[in-house]
C-alpha positions in Angstrom: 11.2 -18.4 25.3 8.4 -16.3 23.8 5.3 -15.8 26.5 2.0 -16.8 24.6 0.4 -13.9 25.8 2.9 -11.4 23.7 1.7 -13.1 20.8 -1.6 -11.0 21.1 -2.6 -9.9 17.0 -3.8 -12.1 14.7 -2.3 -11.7 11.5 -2.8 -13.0 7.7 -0.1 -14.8 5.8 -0.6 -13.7 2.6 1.5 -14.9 -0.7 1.3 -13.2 -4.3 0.0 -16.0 -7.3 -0.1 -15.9 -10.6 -2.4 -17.9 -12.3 -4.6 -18.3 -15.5 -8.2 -17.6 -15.9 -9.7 -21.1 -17.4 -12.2 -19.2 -19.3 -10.4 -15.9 -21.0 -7.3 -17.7 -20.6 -5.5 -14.0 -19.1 -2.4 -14.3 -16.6 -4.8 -13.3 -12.9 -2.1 -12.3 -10.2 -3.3 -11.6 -6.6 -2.4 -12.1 -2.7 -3.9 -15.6 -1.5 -4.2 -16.0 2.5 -2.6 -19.1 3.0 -3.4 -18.8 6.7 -3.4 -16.7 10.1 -1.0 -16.5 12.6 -0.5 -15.1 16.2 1.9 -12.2 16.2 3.2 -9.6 18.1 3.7 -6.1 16.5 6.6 -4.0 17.3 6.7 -0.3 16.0 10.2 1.0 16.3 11.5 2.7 19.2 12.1 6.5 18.0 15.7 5.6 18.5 15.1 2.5 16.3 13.1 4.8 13.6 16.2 7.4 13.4 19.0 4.9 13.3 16.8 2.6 10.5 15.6 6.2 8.5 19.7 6.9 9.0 20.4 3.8 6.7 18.1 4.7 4.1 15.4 1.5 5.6 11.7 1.7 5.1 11.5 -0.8 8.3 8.9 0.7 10.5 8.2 -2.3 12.7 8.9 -5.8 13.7 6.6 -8.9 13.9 6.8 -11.3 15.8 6.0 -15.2 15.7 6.3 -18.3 16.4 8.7 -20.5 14.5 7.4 -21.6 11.1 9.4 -22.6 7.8 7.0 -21.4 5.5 7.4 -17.9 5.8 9.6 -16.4 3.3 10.8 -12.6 2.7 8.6 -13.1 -0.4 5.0 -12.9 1.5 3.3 -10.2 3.5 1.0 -10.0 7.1 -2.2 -7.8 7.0 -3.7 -6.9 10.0 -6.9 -4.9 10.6 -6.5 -3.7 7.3 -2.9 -2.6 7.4 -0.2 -4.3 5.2 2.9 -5.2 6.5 5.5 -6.3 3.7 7.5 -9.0 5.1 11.6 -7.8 4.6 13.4 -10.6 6.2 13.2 -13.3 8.5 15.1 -13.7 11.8 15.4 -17.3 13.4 15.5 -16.5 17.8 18.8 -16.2 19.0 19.0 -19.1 21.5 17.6 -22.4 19.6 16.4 -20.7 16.0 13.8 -23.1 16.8 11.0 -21.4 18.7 10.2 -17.9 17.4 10.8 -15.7 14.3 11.3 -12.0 13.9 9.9 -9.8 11.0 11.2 -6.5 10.4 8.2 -5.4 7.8 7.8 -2.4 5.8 4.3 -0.5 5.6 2.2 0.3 2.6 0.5 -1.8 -0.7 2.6 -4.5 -2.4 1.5 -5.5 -6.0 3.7 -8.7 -5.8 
């Protein structure tokens, strides 16, 4: 069970879409919030940092949340500015039912 008061950060859910301008008719892609979540964020450990740099991984943290179907490897969490590129997502070990882990890369993401 994850304590409410770890999950501290607010985050953005962000997804990339593609659509068409009505007017000009030209293909308009950009990151829509689709909502905001409470998070925890993780940097790696140094230990963590050396073993994940070892494997060639450009994982430099983990976020944390609680349990929601919706979020896909596909979208991204910004917070204060900073983009986190979602990388996977990890159902809790005990029920896969109550909190999600995201190990998330840093840096811009065009889609």
């Amino acid at each position: 069970m994850i304590e409410a008061g770890k999950l501290r950060h607010r985050v953005s859910l962000q997804e990339y879409k593609t659509s068409r301008d009505p007017v000009t008719g030209d293909v308009l892609k950009r990151w829509v919030e689709l909502g905001k979540l409470w998070a925890s964020i993780e940097p790696l450990s140094a230990r963590e940092f050396i073993a994940a740099a070892a494997e060639q991984s450009k994982v430099v943290a983990r976020i944390v949340t609680r349990h929601n179907t919706a979020v896909t490897a596909r979208m991204r969490f910004v917070h204060r500015g900073k983009v986190y590129n979602i990388e996977g997502v990890l159902a809790d070990r005990e029920s896969g039912l109550e909190y999600q882990t995201h190990p998330v890369s840093e840096g811009v993401n065009s889609g």
